[in-house]
Z-matrix of the N, CA and C atoms (Angstrom, degrees):
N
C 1 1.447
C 2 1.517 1 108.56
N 3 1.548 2 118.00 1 145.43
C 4 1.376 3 119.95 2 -179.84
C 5 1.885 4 97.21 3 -72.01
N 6 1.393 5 84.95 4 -166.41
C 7 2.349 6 101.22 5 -176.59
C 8 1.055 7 79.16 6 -77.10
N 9 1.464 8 148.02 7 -80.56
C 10 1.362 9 150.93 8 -144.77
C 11 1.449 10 102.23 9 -45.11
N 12 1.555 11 139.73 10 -49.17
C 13 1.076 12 128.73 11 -166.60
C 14 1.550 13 104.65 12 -97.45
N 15 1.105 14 115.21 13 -22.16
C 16 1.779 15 124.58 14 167.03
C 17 1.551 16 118.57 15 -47.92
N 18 1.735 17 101.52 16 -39.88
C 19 1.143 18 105.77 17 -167.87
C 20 1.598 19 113.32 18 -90.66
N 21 1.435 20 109.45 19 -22.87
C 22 1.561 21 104.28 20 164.82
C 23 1.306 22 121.30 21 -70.90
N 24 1.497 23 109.52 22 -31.80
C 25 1.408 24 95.32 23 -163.20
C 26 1.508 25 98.48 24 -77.72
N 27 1.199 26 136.17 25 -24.95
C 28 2.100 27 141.87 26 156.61
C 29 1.288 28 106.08 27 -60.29
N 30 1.484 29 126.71 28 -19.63
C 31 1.402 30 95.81 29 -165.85
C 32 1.273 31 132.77 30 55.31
N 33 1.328 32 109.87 31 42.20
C 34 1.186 33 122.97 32 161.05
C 35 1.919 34 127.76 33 -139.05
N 36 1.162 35 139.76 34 138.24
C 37 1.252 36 155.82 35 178.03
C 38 1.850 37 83.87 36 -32.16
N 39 1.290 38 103.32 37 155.43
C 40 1.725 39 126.04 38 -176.18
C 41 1.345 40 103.79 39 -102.73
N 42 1.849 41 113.34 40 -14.76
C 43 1.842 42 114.40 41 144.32
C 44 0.961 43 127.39 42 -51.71
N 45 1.552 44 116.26 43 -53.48
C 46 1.376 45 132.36 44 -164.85
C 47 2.060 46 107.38 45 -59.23
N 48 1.642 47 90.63 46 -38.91
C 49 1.465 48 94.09 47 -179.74
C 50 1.051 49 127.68 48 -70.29
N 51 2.071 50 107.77 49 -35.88
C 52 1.561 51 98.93 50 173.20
C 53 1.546 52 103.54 51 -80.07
N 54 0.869 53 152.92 52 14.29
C 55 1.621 54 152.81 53 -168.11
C 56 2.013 55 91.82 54 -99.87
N 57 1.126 56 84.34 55 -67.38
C 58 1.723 57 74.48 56 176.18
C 59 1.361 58 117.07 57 -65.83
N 60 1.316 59 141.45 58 -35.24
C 61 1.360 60 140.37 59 160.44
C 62 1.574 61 110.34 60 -33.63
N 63 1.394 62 96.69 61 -55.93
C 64 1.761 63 98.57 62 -171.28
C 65 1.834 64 108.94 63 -62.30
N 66 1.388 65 88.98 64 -38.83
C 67 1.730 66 103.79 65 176.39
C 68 1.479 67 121.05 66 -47.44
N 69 1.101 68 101.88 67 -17.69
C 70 1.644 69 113.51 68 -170.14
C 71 1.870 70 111.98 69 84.64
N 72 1.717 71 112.49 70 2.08
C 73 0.822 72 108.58 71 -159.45
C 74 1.803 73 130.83 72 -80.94
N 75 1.537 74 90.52 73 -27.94
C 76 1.322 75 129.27 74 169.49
C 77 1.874 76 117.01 75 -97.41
N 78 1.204 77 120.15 76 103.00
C 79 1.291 78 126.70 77 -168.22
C 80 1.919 79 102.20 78 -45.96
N 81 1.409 80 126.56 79 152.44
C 82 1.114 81 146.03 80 -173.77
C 83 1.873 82 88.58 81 -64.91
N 84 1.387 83 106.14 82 132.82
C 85 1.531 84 99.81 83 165.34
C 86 1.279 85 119.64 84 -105.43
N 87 1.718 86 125.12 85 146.67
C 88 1.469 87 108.84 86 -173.66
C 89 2.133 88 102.61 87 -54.46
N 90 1.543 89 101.26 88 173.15
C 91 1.151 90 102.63 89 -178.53
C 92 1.990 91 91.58 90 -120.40
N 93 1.412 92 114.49 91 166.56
C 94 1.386 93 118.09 92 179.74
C 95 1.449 94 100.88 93 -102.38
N 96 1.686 95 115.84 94 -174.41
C 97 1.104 96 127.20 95 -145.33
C 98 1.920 97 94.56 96 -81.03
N 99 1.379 98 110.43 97 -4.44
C 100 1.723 99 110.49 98 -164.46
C 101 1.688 100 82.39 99 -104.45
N 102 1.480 101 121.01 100 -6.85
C 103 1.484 102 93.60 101 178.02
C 104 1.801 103 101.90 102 106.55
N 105 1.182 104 134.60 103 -28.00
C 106 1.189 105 139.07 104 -167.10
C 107 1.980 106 107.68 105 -84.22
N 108 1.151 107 108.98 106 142.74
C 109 1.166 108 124.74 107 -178.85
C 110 1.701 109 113.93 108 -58.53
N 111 1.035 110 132.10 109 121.11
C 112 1.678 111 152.22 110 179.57
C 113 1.871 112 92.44 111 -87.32
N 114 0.929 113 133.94 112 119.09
C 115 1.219 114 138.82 113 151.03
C 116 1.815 115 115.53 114 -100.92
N 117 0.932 116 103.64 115 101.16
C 118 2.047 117 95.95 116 165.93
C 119 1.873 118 122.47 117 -85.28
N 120 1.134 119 88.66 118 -179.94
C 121 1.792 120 99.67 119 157.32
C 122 1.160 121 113.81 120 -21.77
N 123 1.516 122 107.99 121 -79.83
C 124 1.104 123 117.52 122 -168.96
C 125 1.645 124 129.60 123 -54.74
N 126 1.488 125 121.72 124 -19.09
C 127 1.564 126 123.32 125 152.93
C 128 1.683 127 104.60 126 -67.66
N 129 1.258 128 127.94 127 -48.00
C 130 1.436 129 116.44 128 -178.24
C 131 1.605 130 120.08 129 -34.33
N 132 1.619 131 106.79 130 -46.69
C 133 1.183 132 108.49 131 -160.51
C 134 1.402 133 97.50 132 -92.97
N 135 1.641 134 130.02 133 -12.12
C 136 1.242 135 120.53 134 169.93
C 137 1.211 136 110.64 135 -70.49
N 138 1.557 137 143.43 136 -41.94
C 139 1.071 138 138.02 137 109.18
C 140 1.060 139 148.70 138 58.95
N 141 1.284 140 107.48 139 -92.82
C 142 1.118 141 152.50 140 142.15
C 143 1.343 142 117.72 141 -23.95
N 144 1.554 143 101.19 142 -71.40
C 145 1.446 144 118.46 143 -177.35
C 146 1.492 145 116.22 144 -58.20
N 147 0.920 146 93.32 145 -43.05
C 148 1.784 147 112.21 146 -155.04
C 149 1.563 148 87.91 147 -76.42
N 150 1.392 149 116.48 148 -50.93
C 151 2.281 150 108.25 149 165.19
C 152 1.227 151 106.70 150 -37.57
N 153 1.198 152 135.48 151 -81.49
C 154 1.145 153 139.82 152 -168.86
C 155 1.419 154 114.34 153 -68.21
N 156 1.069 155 137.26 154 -42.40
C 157 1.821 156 101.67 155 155.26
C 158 1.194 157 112.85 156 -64.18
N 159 1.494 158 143.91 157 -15.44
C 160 1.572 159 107.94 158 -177.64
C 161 2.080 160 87.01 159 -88.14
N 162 1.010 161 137.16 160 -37.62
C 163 1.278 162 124.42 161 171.81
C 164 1.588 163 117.48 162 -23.95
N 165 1.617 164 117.56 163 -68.70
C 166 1.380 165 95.89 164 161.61
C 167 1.363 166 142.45 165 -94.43
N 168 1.465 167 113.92 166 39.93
C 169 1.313 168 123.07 167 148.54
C 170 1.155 169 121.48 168 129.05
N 171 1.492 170 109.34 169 -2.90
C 172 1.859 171 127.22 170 -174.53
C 173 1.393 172 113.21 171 -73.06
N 174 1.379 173 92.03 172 125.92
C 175 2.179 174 93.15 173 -179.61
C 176 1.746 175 119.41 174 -65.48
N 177 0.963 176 115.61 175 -174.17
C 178 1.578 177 92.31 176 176.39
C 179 1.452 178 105.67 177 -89.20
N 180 1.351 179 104.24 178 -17.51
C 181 1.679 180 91.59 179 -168.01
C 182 1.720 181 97.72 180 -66.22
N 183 1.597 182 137.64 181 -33.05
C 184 1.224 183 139.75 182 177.94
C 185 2.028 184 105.60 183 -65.09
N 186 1.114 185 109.45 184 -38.89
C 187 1.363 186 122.18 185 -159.92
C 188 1.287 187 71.83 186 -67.19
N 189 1.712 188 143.03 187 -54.26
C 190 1.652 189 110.49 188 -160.18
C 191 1.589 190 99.05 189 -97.90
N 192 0.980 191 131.08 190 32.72
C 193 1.483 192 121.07 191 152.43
C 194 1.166 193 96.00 192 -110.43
N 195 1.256 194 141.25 193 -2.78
C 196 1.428 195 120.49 194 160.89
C 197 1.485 196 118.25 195 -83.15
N 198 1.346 197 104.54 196 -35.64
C 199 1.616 198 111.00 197 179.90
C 200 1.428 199 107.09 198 -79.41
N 201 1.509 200 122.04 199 -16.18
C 202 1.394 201 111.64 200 167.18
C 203 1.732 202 116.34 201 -66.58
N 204 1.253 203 112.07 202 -47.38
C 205 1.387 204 141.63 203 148.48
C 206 1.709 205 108.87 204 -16.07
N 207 1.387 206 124.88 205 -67.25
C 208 1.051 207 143.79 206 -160.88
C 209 1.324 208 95.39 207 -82.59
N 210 1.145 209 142.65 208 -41.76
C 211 1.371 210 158.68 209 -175.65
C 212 1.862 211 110.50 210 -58.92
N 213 0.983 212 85.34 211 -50.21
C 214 1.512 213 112.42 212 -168.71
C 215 1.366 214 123.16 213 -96.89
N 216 1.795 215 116.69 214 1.16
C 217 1.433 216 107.90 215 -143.89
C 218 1.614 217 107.38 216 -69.36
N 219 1.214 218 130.98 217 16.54
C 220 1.674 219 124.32 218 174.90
C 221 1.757 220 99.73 219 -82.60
N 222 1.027 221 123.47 220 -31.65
C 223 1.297 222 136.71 221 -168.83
C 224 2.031 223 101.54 222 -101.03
N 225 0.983 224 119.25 223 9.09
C 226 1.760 225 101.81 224 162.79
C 227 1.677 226 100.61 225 -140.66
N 228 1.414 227 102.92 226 -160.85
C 229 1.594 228 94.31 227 170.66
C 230 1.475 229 92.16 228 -142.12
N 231 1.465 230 100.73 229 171.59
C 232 1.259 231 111.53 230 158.89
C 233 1.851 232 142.61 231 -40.94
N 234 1.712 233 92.83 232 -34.99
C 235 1.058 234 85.34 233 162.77
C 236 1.241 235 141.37 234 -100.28
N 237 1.369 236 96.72 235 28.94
C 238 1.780 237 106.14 236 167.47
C 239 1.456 238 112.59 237 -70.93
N 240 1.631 239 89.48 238 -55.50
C 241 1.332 240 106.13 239 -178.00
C 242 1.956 241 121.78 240 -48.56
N 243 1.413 242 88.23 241 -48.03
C 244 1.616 243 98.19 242 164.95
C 245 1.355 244 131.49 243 -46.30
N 246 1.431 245 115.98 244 -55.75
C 247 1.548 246 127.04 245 148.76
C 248 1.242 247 119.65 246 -44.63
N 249 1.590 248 134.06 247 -52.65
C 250 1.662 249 115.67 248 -177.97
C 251 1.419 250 105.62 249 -65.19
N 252 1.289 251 128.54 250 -22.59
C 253 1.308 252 131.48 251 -141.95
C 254 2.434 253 81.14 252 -104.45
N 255 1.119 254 102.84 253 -19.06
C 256 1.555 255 94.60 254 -175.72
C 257 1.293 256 88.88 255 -104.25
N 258 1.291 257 136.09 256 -25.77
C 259 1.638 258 109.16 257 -178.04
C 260 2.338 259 103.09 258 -92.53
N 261 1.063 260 89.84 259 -12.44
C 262 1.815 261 77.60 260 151.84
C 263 1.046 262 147.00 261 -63.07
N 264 1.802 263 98.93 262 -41.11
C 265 1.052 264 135.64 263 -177.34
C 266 2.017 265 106.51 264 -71.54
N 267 1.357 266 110.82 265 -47.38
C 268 1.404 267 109.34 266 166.76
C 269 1.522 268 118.85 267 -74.49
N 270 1.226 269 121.21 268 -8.35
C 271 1.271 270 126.15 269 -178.08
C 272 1.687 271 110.68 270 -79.11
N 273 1.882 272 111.66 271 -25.12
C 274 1.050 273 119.86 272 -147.19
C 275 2.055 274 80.99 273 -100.66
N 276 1.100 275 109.34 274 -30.13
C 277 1.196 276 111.33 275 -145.96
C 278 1.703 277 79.16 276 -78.23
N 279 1.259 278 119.22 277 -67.14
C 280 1.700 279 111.02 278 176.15
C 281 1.517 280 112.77 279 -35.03
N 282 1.030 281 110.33 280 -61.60
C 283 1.674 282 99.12 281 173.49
C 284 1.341 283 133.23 282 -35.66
N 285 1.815 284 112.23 283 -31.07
C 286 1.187 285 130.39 284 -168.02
C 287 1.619 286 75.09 285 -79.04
N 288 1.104 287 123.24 286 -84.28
C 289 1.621 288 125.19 287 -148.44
C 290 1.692 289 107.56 288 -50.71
N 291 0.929 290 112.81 289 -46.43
C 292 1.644 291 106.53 290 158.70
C 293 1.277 292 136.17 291 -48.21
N 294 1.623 293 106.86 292 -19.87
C 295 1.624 294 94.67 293 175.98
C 296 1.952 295 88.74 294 -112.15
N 297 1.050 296 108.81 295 7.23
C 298 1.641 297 98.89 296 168.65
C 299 1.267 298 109.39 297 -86.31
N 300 1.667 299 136.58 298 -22.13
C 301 1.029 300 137.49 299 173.95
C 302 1.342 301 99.50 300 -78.77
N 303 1.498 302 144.79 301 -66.31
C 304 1.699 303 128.69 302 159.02
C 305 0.955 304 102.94 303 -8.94
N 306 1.649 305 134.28 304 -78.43
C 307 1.155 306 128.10 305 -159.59
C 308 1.633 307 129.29 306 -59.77
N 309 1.357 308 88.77 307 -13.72
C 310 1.663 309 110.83 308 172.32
C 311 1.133 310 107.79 309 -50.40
N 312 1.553 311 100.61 310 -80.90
C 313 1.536 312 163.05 311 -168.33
C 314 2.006 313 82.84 312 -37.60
N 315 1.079 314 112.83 313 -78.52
C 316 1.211 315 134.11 314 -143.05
C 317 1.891 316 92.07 315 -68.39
N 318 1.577 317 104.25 316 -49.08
C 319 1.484 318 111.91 317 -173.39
C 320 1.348 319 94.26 318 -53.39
N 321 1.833 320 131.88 319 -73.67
C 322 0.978 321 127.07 320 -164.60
C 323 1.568 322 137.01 321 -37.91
N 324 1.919 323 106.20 322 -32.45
C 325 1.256 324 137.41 323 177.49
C 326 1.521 325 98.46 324 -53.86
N 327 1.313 326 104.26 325 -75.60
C 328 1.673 327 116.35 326 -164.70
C 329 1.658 328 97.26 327 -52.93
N 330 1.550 329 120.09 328 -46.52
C 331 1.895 330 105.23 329 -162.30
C 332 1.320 331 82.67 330 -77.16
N 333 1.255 332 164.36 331 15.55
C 334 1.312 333 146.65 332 131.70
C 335 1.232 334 139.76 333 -42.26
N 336 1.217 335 106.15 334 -52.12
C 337 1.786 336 137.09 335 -174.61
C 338 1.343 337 100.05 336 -88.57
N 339 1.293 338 103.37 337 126.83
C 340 1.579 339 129.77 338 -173.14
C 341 1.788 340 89.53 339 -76.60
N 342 1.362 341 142.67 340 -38.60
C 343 1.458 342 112.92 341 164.51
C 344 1.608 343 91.98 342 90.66
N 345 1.367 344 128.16 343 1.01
C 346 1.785 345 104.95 344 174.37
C 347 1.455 346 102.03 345 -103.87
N 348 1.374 347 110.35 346 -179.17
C 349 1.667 348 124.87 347 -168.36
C 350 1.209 349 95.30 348 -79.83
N 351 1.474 350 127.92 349 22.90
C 352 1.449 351 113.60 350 -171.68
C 353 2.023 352 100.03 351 -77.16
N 354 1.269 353 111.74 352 144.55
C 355 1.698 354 101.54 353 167.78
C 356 0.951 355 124.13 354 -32.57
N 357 1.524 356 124.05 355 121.03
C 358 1.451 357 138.32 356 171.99
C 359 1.439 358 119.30 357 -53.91
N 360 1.707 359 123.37 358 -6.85
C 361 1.510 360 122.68 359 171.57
C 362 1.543 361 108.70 360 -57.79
N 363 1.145 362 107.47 361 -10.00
C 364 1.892 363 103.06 362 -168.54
C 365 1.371 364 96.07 363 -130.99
N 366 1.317 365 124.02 364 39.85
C 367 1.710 366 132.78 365 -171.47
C 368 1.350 367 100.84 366 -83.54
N 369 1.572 368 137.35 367 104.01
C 370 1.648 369 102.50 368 155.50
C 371 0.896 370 161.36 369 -96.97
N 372 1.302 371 104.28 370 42.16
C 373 1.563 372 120.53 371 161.46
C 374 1.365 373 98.02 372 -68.49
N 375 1.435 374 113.97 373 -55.76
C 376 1.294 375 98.62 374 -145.12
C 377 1.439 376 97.10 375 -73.22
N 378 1.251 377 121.59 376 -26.93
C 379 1.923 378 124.66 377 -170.87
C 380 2.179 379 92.79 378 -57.75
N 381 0.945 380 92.11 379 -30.69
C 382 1.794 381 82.62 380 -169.92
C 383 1.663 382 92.78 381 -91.80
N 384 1.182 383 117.54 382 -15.59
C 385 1.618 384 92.82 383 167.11
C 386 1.731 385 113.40 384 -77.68
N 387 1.336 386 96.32 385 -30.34
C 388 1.897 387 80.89 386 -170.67
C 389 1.581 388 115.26 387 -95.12
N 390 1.550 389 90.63 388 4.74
C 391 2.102 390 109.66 389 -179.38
C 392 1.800 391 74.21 390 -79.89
N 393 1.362 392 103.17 391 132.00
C 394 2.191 393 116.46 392 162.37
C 395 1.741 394 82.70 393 -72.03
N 396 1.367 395 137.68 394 -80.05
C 397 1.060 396 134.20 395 -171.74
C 398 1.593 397 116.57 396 -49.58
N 399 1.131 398 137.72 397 -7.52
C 400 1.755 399 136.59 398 -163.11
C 401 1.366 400 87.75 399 -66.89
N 402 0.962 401 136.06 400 -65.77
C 403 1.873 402 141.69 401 -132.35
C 404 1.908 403 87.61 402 -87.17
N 405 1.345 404 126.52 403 -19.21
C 406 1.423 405 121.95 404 179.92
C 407 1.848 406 119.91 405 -79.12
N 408 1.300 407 107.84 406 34.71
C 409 1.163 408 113.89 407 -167.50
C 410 1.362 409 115.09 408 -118.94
């Protein structure tokens, strides 16, 4: 199948495909006798793969150590895979707590600020943004 029909049946842009092609991420497809790219099965399900790890949260640079992984699996083990897949997983969880402190951060700001059209020179949000200490409260 050409990109054009590759890319419907993935649901994905015929960018997205050469972007991962160039990435190394998507294996080279044979090309036909006019020069044009042959896609099979076997890109679908690479594809495939590569949706669903970035679905739950894998960057691409992880998505191709997983598909290198997947490629290869007589030569790694499982618990490689287990480890990238647990240090994502802690990567995700800090992220969570960082934007729960924003959300702190941010809640506390707003029940501060009286919120009327009165002039913003006496706003305090903004006094605790330019206080270094405001946001430590």
């Amino acid at each position: 199948m050409r990109i054009g029909e590759l890319a419907k049946k993935v649901s994905m842009s015929t960018d997205a495909l050469r972007y991962y092609e160039q990435q190394g991420l998507l294996s080279k497809p044979q090309r036909n006798q006019s020069g044009y790219r042959q896609y099979s099965d076997r890109h679908v399900a690479q594809l495939n793969f590569i949706r669903r790890a970035k679905d739950v949260g894998f960057s691409l640079e992880e998505v191709a150590e997983l598909l290198k992984i997947n490629f290869e699996k007589e030569q790694h083990s499982c618990h490689e895979v287990k480890e990238l897949t647990l240090r994502k997983r802690d990567l995700v969880a800090e992220r969570i707590a960082e934007l729960q402190r924003f959300h702190a951060s941010l809640s506390q700001l707003a029940k501060d600020c009286c919120g009327t059209s009165a002039p913003a020179e006496h706003c305090s949000i903004l006094t605790a943004l330019e206080d270094i200490d405001g946001l430590n409260h």
